[in-house]
N, C-alpha and C positions, 0 to 999 in steps of 0.2 A: 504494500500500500504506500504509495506516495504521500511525501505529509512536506508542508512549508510551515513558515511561521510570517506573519508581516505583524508589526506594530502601526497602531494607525491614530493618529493624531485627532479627537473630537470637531467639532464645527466651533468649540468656542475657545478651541485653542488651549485649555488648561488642563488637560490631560489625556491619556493615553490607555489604550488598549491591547493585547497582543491575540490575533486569534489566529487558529490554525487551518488550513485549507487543505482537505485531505480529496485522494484519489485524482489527484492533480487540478483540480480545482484555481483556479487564476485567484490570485489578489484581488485581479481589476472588477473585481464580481462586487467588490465591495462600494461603493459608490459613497456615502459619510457614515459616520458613528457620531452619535448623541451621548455623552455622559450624561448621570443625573442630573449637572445643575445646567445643561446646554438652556434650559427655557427660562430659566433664570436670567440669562444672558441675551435673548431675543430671537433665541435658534429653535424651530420648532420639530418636534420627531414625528408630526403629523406623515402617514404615508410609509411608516418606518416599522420593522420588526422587532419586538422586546428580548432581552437576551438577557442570562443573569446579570445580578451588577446591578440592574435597575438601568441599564444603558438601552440603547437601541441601534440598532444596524438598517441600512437601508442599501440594497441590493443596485445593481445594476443587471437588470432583470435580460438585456438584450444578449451582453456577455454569457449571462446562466443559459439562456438559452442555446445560443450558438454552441459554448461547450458540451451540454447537454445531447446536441445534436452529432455534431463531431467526434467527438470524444467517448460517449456515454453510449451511443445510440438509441438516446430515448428520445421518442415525439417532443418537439419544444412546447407544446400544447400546455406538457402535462408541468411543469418547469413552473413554479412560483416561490414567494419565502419561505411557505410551509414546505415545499420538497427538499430545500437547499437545508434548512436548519434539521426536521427532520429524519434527511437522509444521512448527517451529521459531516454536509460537504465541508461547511464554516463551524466552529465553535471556537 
């Protein structure tokens, strides 16, 4: 099983995440991360997936797809947060 790691920087700039991206799964799949105080800050996680931590993850769903399709050989149909987190592509 393939596994990376990226640290990824929140939208309000004051902290930091590391998650892991397994089965080869891209980085770029990750589009922002929300800490808990991001809406304190004016950043919203509206449109975003909850993750432990109280944080949130927001997908770049075009990339899931595409690798999904490439990669995976599964319909991109079937490809959303709940498949990615789920499947345990991201944690």
């Amino acid at each position: 099983m393939m596994e990376s790691t990226q640290t990824i920087t929140c939208e309000c700039k004051l902290h930091s995440i590391t998650l892991s991206f397994h089965e080869g799964m891209p980085s770029e799949l990750v589009d922002r991360v929300y800490c808990p105080v991001c809406e304190t800050h004016g950043f919203t996680s509206e449109k975003s997936w909850p993750i432990p931590g109280n944080w949130h993850i927001h997908f770049d769903l075009d990339v899931a797809k595409m690798f999904a399709m490439a990669k995976l050989n599964i319909d991109p149909q079937l490809v959303n947060p709940g498949f990615i987190i789920d499947g345990g592509y991201v944690n």
